[in-house]
C-alpha positions as CSV (number, residue, x, y, z in Angstrom):
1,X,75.4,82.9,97.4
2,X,78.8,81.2,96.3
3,X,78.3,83.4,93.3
4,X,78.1,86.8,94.7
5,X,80.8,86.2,96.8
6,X,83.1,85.1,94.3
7,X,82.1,88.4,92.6
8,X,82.3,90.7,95.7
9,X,85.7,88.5,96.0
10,X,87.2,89.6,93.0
11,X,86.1,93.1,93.6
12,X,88.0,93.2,96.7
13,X,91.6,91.7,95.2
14,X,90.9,94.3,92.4
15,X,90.6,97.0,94.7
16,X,93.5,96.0,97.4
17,X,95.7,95.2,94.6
18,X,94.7,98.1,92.1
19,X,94.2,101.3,94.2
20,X,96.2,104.4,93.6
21,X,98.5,104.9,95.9
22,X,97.7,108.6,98.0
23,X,100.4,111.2,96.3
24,X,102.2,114.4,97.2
25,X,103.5,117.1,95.3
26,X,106.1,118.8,97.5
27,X,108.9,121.7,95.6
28,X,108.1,120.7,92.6
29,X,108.6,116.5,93.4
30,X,105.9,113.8,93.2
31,X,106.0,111.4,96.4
32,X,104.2,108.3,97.0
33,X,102.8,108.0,100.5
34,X,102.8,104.7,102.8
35,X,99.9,106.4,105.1
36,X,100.4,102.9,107.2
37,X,103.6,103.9,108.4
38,X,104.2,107.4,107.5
39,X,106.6,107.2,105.2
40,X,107.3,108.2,101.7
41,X,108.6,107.5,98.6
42,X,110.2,109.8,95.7
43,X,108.0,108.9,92.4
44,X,108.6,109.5,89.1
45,X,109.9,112.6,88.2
46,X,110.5,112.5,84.4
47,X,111.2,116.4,83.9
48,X,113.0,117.4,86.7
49,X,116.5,120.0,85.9
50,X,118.7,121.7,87.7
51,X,119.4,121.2,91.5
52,X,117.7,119.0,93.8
53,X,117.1,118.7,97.4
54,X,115.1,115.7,98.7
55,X,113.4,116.8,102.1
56,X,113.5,114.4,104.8
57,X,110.3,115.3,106.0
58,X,107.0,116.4,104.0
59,X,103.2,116.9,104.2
60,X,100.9,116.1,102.4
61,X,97.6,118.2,101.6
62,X,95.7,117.3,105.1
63,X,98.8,118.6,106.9
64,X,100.5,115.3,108.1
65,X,104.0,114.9,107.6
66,X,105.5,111.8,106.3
67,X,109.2,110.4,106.3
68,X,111.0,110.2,103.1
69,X,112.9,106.9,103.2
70,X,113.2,105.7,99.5
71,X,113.4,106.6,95.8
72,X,111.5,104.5,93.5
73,X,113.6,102.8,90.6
74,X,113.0,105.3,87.6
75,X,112.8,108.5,90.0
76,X,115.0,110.7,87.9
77,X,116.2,108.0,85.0
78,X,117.0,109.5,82.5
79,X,116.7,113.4,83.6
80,X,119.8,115.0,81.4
81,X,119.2,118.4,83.0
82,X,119.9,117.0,86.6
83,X,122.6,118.6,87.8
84,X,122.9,118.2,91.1
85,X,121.0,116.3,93.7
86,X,120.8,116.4,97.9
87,X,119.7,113.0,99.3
88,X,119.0,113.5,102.8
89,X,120.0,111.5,105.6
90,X,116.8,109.7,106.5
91,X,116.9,107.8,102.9
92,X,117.2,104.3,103.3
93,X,117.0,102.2,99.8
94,X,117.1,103.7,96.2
95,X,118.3,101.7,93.1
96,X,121.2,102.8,90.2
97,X,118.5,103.2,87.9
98,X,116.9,106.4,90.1
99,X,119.4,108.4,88.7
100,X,120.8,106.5,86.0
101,X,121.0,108.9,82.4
102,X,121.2,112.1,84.5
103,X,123.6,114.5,84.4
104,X,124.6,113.8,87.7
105,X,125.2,110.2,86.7
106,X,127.3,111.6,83.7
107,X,129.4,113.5,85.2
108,X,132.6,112.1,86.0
109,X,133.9,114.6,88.4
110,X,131.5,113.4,91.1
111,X,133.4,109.8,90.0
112,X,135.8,109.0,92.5
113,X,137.8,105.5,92.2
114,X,135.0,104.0,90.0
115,X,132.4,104.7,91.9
116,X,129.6,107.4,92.2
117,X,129.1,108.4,96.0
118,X,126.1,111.3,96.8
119,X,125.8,111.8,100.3
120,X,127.0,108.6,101.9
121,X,124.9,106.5,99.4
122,X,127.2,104.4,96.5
123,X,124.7,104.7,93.6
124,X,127.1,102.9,91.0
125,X,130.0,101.1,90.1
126,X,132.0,101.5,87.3
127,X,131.4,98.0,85.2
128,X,135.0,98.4,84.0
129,X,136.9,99.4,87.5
130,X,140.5,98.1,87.3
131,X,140.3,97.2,91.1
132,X,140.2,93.6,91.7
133,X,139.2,94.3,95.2
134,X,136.7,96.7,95.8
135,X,136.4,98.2,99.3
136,X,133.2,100.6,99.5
137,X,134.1,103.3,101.5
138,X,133.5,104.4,105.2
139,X,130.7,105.9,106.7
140,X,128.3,104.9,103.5
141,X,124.5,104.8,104.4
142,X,123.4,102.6,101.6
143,X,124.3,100.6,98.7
144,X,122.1,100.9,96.0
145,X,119.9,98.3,94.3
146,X,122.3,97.2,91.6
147,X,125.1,99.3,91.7
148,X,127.6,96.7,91.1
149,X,125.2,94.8,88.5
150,X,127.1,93.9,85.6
151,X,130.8,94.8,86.4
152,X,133.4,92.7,84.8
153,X,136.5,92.8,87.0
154,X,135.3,92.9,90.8
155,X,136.8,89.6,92.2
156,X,135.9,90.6,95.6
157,X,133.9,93.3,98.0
158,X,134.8,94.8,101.2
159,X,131.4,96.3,103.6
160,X,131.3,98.6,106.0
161,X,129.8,98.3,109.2
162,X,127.9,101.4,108.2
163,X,125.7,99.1,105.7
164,X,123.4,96.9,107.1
165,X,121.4,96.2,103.8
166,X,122.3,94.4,100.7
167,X,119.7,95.6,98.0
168,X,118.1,93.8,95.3
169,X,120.5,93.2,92.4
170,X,123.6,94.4,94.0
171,X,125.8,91.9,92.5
172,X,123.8,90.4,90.0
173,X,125.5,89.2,86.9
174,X,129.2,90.2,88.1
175,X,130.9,87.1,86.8
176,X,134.1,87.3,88.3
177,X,132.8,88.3,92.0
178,X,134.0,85.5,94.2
179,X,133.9,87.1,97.7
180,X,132.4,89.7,99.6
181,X,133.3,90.3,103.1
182,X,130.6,91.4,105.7
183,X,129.8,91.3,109.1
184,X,126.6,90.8,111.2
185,X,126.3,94.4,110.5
186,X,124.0,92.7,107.8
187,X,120.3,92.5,108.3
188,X,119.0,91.9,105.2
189,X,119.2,90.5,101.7
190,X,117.4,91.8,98.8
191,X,116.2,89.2,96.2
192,X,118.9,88.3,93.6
193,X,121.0,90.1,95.1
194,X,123.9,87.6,94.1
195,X,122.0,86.0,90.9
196,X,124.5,85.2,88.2
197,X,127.6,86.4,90.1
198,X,131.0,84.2,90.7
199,X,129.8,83.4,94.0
200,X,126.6,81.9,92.7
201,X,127.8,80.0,89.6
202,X,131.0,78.7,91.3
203,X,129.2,75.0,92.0
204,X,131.9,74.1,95.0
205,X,130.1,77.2,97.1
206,X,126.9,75.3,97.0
207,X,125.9,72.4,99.2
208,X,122.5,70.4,98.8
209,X,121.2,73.0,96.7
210,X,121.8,75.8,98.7
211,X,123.9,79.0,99.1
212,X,125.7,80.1,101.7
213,X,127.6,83.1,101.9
214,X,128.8,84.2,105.6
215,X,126.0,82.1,107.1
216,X,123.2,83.4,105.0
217,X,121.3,81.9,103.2
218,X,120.9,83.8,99.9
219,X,119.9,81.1,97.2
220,X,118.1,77.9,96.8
221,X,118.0,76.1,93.4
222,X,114.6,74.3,93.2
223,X,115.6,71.6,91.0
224,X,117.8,70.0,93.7
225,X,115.7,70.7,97.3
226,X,113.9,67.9,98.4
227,X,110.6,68.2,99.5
228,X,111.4,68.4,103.3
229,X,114.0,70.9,103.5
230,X,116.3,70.6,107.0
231,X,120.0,72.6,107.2
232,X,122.0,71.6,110.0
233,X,124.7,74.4,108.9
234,X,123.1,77.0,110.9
235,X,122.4,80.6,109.2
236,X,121.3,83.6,110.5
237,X,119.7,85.6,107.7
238,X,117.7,84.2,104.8
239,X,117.6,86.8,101.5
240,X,114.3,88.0,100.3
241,X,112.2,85.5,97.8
242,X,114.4,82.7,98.5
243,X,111.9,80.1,98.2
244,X,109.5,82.0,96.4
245,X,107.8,80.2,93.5
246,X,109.2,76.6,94.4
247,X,106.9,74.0,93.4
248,X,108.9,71.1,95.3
249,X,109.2,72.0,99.0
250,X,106.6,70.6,101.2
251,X,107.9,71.1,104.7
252,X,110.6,73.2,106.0
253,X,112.7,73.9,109.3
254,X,113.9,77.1,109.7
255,X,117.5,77.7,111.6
256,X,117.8,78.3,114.6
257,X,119.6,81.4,114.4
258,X,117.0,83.6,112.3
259,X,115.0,86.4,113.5
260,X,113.6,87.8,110.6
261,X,111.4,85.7,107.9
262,X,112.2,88.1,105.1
263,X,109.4,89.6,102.0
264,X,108.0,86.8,99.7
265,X,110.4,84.1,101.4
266,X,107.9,81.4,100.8
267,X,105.5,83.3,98.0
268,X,103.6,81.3,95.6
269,X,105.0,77.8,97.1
270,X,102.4,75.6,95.8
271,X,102.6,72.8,97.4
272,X,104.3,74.0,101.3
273,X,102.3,72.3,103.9
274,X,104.3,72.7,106.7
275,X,106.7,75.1,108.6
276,X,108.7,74.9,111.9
277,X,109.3,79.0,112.7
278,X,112.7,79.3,115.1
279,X,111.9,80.7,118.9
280,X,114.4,83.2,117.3
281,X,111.7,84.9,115.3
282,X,111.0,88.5,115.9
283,X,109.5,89.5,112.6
284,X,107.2,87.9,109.4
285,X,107.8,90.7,106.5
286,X,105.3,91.1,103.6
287,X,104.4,89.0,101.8
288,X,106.3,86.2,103.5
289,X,103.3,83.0,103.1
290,X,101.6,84.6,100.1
291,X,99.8,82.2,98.0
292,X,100.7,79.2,99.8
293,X,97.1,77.2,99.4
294,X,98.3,74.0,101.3
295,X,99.9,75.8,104.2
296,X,98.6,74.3,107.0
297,X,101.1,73.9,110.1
298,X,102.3,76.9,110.8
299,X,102.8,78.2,114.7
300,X,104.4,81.8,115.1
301,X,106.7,81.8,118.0
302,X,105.5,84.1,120.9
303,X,108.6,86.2,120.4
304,X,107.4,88.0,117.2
305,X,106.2,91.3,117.1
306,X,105.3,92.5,114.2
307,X,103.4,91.0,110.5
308,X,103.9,92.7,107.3
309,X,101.7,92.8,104.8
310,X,100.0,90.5,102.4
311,X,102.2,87.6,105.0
312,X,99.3,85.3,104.6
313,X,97.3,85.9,101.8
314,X,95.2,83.5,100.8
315,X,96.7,80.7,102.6
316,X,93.4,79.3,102.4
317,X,93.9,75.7,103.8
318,X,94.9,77.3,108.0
319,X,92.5,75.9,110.3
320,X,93.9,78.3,112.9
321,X,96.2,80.6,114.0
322,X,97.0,82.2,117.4
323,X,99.0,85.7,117.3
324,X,101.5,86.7,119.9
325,X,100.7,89.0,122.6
326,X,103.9,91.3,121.5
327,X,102.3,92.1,118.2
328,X,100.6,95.7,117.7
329,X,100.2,96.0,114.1
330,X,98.1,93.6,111.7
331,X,99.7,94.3,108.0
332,X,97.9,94.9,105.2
333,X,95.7,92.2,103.2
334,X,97.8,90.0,105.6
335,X,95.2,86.9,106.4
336,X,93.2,88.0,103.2
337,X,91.1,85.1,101.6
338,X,92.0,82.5,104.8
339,X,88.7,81.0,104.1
340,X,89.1,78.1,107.1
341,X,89.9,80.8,109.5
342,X,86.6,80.2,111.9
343,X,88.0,82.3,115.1
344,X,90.6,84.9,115.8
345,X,92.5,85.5,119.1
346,X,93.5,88.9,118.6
347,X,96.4,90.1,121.5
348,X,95.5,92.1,123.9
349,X,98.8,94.6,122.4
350,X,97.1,95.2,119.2
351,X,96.9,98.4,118.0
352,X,96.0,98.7,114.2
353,X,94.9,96.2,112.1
354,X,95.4,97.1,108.5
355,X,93.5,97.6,105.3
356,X,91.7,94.1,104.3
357,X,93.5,92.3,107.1
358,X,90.4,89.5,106.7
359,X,88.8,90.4,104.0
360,X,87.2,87.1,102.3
361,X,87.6,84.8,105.5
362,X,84.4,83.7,104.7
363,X,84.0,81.4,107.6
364,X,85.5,83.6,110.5
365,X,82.2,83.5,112.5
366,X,83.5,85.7,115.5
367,X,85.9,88.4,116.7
368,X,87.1,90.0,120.1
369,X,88.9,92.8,119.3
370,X,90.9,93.9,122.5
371,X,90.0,97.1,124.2
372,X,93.3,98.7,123.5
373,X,92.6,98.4,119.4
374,X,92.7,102.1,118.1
375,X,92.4,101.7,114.3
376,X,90.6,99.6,111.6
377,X,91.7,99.6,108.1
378,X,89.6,100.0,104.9
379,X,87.9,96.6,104.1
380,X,89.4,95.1,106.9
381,X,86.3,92.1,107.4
382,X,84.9,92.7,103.7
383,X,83.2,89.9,103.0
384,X,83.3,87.5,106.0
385,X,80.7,86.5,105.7
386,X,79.7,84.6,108.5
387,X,80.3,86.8,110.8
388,X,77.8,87.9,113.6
389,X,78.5,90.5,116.1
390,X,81.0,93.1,116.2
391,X,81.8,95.5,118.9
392,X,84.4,98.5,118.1
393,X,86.9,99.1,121.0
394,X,86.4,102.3,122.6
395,X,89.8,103.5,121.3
396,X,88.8,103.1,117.4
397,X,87.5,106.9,116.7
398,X,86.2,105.7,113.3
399,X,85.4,103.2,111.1
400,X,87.1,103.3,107.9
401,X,85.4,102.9,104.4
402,X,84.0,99.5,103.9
403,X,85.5,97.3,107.3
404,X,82.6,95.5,107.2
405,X,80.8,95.4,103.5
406,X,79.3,92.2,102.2
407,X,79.1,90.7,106.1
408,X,75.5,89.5,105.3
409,X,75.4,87.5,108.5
410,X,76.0,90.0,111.2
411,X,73.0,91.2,113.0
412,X,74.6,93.6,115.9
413,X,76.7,96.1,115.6
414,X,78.5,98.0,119.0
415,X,79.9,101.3,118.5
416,X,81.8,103.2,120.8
417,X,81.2,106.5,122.7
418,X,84.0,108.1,121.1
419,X,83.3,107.6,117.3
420,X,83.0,110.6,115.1
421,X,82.9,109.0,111.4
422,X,81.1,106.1,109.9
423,X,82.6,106.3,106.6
424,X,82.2,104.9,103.7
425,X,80.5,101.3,102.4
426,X,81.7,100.6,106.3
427,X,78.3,98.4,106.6
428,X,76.8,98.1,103.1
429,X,75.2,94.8,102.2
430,X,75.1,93.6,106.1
431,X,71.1,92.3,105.4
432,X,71.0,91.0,108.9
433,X,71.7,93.9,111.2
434,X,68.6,94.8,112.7
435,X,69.4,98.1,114.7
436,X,72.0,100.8,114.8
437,X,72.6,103.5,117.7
438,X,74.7,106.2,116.1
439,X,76.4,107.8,119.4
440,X,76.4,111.1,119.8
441,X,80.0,112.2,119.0
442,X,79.5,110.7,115.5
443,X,79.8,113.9,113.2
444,X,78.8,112.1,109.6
445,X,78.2,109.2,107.9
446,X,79.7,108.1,104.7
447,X,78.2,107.5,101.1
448,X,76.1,103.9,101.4
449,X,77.7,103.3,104.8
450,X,74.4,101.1,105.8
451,X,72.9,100.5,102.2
452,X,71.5,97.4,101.2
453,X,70.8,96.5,104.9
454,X,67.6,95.0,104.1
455,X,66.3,94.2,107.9
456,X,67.6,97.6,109.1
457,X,64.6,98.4,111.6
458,X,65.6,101.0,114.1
459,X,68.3,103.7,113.6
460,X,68.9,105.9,116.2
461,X,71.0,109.5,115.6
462,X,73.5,111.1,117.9
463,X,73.0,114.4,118.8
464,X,76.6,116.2,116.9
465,X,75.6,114.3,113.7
466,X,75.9,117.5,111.2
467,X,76.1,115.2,107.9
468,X,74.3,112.3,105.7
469,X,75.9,111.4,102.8
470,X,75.0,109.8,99.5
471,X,73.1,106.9,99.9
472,X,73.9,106.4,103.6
473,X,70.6,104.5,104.4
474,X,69.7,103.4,100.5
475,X,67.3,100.5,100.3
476,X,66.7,99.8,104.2
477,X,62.8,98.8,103.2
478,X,62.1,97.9,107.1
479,X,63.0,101.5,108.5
480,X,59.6,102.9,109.5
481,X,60.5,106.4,111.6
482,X,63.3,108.8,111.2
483,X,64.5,111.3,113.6
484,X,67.1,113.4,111.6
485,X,69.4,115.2,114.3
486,X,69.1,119.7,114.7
487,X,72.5,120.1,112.8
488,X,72.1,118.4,109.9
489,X,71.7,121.2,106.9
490,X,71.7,118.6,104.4
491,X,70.6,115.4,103.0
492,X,72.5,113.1,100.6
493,X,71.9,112.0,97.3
494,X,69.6,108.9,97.6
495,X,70.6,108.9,101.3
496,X,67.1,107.1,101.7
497,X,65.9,106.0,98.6
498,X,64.4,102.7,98.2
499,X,63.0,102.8,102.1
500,X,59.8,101.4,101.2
501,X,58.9,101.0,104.7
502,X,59.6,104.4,105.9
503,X,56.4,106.0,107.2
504,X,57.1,109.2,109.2
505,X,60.0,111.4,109.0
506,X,61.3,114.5,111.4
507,X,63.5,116.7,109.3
508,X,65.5,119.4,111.3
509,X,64.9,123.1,111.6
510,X,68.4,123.8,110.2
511,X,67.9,121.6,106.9
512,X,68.8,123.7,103.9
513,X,69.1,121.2,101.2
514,X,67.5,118.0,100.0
515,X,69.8,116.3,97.5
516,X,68.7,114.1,94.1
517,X,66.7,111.0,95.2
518,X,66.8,111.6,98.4
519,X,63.7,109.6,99.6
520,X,62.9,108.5,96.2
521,X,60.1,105.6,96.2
522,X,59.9,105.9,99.9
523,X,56.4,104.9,98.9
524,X,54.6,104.4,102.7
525,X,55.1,108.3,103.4
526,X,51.8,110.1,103.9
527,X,52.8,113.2,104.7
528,X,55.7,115.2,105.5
529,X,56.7,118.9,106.5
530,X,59.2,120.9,105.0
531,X,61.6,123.2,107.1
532,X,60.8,126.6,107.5
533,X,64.6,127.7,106.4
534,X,64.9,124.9,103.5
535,X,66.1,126.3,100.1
536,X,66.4,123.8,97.8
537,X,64.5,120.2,96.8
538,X,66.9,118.1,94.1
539,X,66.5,116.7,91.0
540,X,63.7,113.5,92.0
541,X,64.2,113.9,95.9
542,X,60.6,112.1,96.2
543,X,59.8,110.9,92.7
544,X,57.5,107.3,93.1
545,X,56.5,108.5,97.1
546,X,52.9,106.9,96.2
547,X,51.5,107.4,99.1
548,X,52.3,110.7,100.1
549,X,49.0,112.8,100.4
550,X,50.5,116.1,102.4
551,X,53.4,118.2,102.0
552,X,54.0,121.9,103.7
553,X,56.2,124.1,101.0
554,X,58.3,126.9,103.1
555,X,58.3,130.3,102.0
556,X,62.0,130.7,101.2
557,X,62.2,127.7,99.2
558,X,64.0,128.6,96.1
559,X,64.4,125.8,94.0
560,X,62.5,122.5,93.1
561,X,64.6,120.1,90.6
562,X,63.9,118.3,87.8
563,X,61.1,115.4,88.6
564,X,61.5,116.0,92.3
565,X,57.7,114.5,93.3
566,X,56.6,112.4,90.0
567,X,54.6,110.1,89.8
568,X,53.5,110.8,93.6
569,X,50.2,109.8,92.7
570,X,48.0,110.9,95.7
571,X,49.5,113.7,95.8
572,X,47.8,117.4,94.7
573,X,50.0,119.5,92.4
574,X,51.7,121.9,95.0
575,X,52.8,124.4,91.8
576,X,50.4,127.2,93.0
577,X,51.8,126.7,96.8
578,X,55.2,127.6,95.8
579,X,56.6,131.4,96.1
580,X,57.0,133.5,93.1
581,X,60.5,133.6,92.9
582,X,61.3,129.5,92.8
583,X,63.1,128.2,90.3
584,X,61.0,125.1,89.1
585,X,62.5,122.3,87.0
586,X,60.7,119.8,84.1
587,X,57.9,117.4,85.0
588,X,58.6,118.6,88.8
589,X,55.1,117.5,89.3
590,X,53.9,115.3,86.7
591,X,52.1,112.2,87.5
592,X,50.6,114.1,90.6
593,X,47.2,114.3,91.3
């Protein structure tokens, strides 16, 4: 068992961590899509000449429209043809490198003072501007990730209340930067975002092994933290990754004053055991806890309302944790491979819980998800598996592709009224589940949604079910009688193959196809009979039924695939049954009687 699941494991981190991210191709652009929170992202665009406007809203090829908020790092670098480009207001971080070896870069009349300004957003500062002091101007939106990296003469930086965001790398490496003036218009702090600057290698600024610049805390140095980390200076704002990777810290107390635990704050601390979260705290971004394998006191104030993702990630030594009412939204892979995780009090506000949430928390035993839950992510419980019951909310109105794969120990399942998709893998490999009622508002179910459920006994179709994928009930060898709904035209590939136990079957008047495998070595079928209005039999549909003595051949049926009964041993070669006109393939009947 500990085997498999390390495999199914690794599977799952390969897949959370690996996917392709869902893309759009909108006039002539690339866009990555965040389908969590609707937002989007320019992509690389290598090619791209001439004159560019960025929408601020798109849609992508299912007609939802997504936000665009961001341009990736190498969007348009290096694009000489460039020559102009429209940023629209609705863009909130992009990096000097987007547009860095463009013509729009190159072209010094869009200079002003040093500094390239396109729509509100300062993309770059000269690294040779003769101004000591730099103020950026009024009204700009954003700074960009790096724009003042590397500049020689900047001694010191004026912001504007319009900025609230200082972006990764902003002053990175500008050695004679010894101030920058800002406000609590501030609210965040992108990782080494002051690395190597005047501030940060001026050794009077630092005290205890920490830097502070206009109380926030933007820089540790690991080699002089002690293990139990305590400031009494007070700070309100801590910059992203500030901790991240220190091997040294074992406890820490957060200030007072801060309301946001900032992306990868604490990621990959080895050795953090403990820490105390201010009543301050409103929000835990991505990635926040990730990799912390000895985290075990941790208490998130009641005032926070939302998790990013990825916040807890295999923090595998929590015995517990209990969520604040306030928060709606689960992240993404957020309490991923918490293996001591044994129960969950989800709040009774919860409204999504994102893609492999708990995947791996191999000894959650059992959930209560609140009534007002209306989405479950992919993978979202792959692989705990010792859970035992489930019951979907009646707001979830489907459930996603494997939520629940690999949970070996779950033997009921409760769906609600209102579902119209099983998609999926959503139940493959649950070998304890026993029964399934599909409700009647359920309109398919996916590819090997409830394969590999080896005690599957009784499945029960709703009425509006129109489709059975691929290998939907694969290898259930304790099914015994099917009932398959009036709307369904067509059966999966292998949708029941390997259901040794399978004995009778009602196929519907409206079936029109029988896909490749589709009850291969169901071997307890005696008989079955064929829809008048069926049309075509695939490639092995009931190769190895050994038992099957009887079969009724319609009289429009116009196609029989390769191998579709051999080997069905006890059954009489139907070749002189079938109509003149159908197409038959190789060995269609060998093996038969």
């Amino acid at each position: 068992m500990k085997k498999i699941f390390t495999l199914l494991t690794c599977i799952m981190v390969a897949s959370l961590a690996c996917a392709a991210e869902p893309t759009a191709f909108v006039n002539d652009l690339v866009f990555t899509l965040d389908t969590e929170h609707r937002t989007a992202e320019v992509a690389t665009n290598a090619k791209t000449s001439g004159d560019v406007i960025i929408p601020a809203q798109i849609k992508d090829g299912e007609g939802k429209s997504y936000t665009v908020t961001s341009l990736s790092a190498e969007a348009f670098k290096g694009c000489k043809n460039l020559t102009s480009i429209v940023l629209p207001p609705t863009i909130k971080q992009l990096y000097r490198s987007s547009i860095e070896g463009t013509g729009v870069y190159a072209n010094k009349e869009l200079w002003r003072d040093g500094a390239l300004y396109i729509d509100s957003c300062l993309i770059a500062v000269d690294k040779t501007v003769s101004k000591p002091k730099f103020i950026v101007a009024e009204g700009t939106r954003v700074i960009a990730g790096g724009a003042f990296q590397g500049n020689k003469t900047v001694t010191s930086v004026v912001l504007p209340k319009s900025v609230s965001r200082i972006d990764v790398f902003t002053f990175r490496d500008c050695k004679n930067l010894q101030k920058v003036i800002f406000g609590r218009h501030i609210t965040s702090i992108g990782r080494d975002a002051f690395t190597g600057s005047g501030i940060y290698l001026n050794e009077k600024k630092w005290k205890k092994g920490v830097l502070i610049i206009d109380s926030c805390l933007v820089a540790v140095n690991p080699k002089e933290v002690p293990a139990k980390v305590t400031y009494k200076a007070p700070y309100r704002l801590i910059a992203e990754g500030t901790f991240a990777g220190n091997q040294i810290i074992k406890s820490v107390d957060l200030s007072p004053l801060v309301e946001v635990l900032p992306a990868a704050c604490f990621y990959e601390c080895s050795n953090l055991v403990s820490v105390k979260m201010p009543t301050s705290l409103r929000q835990i971004e991505p990635f926040a806890f990730y990799r912390c394998p000895l985290l075990k006191d941790v208490n998130i104030p009641s005032g926070v309302t939302s998790i990013g993702a990825g916040a807890f990630y295999e923090c595998g030594a929590i015995p517990s944790l209990t969520l604040p009412e306030g928060v709606t939204e689960i992240g993404k892979a957020c309490f991923f491979g918490c293996k001591m995780i044994t129960a969950f009090p989800f709040p009774k506000a919860l409204k999504r819980i994102g893609e492999g949430a708990f995947a791996g928390c191999i000894r959650l035993e059992a959930i209560n998800l609140p009534a007002g839950l209306e989405e479950i992510g992919k993978q979202c419980f792959a692989g705990c598996v010792a859970l035992q019951q489930v019951a979907i909310p009646e707001k979830v109105t489907a459930v996603a592709e494997e939520s629940f794969i690999g949970c070996n120990h779950i033997y009921k399942v409760t769906l609600p009224e209102n579902l119209y998709a099983i998609h999926n893998g959503a139940f493959k490999g649950c070998a304890r589940l026993e029964r399934i009622l599909i409700p009647d508002r359920t309109f398919s179910i996916g590819k090997e949604a409830f394969s590999g459920c080896s005690t599957l006994e009784d499945v029960s179709f709703g009425e509006d079910l129109h489709t059975i994928n691929d290998g939907a009930f694969a290898n259930c060898p304790h099914i015994e009688k099917l009932v398959i709904p009036t709307d369904v035209t067509s059966i999966g590939a292998g949708a029941f193959a390997g259901c040794y136990g399978l004995r009778k079957i009602e196929l519907p008047k409206k079936l029109r196809f029988i896909d490749r495998e589709a009850f291969q070595e169901c071997r307890a079928i005696r008989e079955i009979t064929l829809p008048k209005g069926l049309e075509r039999i695939g490639a092995r549909a009931f190769a190895s039924c050994k038992q099957l003595r009887k079969v009724e051949l319609p009289t429009k049926l116009k196609e029989v695939g390769e191998e579709a009964f051999r080997d069905c041993e006890m059954l009489p070669s139907l070749q002189l049954a079938l109509p003149d006109d159908c197409i038959v393939g190789k060995n269609a009947f060998k093996g038969c009687r």
